[in-house]
MARDO-447603 format. One record per residue (C-alpha): residue number from 0; x, y, z. Coordinates in steps of 0.2 Angstrom, whole numbers. Layout:
MARDO-447603
[NUM; [X; Y; Z]]
...
This chain:
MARDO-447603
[0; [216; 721; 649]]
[1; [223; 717; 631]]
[2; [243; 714; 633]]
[3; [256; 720; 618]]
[4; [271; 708; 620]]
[5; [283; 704; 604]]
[6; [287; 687; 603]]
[7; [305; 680; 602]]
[8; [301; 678; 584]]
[9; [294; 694; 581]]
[10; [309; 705; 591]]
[11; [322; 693; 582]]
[12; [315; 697; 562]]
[13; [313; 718; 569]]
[14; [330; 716; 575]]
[15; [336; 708; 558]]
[16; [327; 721; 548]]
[17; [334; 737; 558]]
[18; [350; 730; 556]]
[19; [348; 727; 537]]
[20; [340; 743; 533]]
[21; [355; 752; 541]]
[22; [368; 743; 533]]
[23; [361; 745; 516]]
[24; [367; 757; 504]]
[25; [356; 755; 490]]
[26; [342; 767; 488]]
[27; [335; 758; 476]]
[28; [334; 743; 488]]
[29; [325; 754; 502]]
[30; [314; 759; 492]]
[31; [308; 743; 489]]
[32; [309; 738; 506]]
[33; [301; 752; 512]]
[34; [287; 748; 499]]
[35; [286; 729; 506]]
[36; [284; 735; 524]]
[37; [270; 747; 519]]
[38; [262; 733; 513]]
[39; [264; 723; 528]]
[40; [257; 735; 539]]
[41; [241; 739; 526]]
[42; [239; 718; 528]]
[43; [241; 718; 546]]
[44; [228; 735; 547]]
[45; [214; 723; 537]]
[46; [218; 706; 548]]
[47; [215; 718; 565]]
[48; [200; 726; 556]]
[49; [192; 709; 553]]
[50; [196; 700; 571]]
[51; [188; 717; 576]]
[52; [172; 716; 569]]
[53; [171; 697; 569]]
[54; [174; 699; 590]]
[55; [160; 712; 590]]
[56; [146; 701; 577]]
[57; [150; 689; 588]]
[58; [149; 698; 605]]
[59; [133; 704; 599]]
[60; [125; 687; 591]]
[61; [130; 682; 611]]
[62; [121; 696; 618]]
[63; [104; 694; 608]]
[64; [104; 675; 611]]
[65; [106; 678; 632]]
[66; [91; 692; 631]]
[67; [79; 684; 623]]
């Protein structure tokens, strides 16, 4: 079964951008933020996307090679 766990790294810069977001004042600034991190997470769709398929193209080269 796949595991979700955050790394130290990961839960540290969360941490640091919850913290920034609500200490900021500047609309202006969330916006851009907001902006950034919608771009993250479109990046982070196409990299899961791609480890998907190149998991299943090679799940399936594996398979035809052991029926044949």
């Amino acid at each position: 079964m796949l595991k979700f766990e955050a790394s130290p790294e990961e839960e540290f810069w969360k941490v640091k951008m919850e913290r920034y977001i609500d200490e900021c004042s500047s609309v202006d600034e969330l916006k851009q933020i907001a902006k950034l991190l919608v771009n993250l997470s479109a990046t982070r769709q196409v990299a899961i996307k791609a480890l998907v398929k190149d998991n299943l193209d090679q799940w399936e080269s594996e398979m035809g090679i052991r029926t044949k």
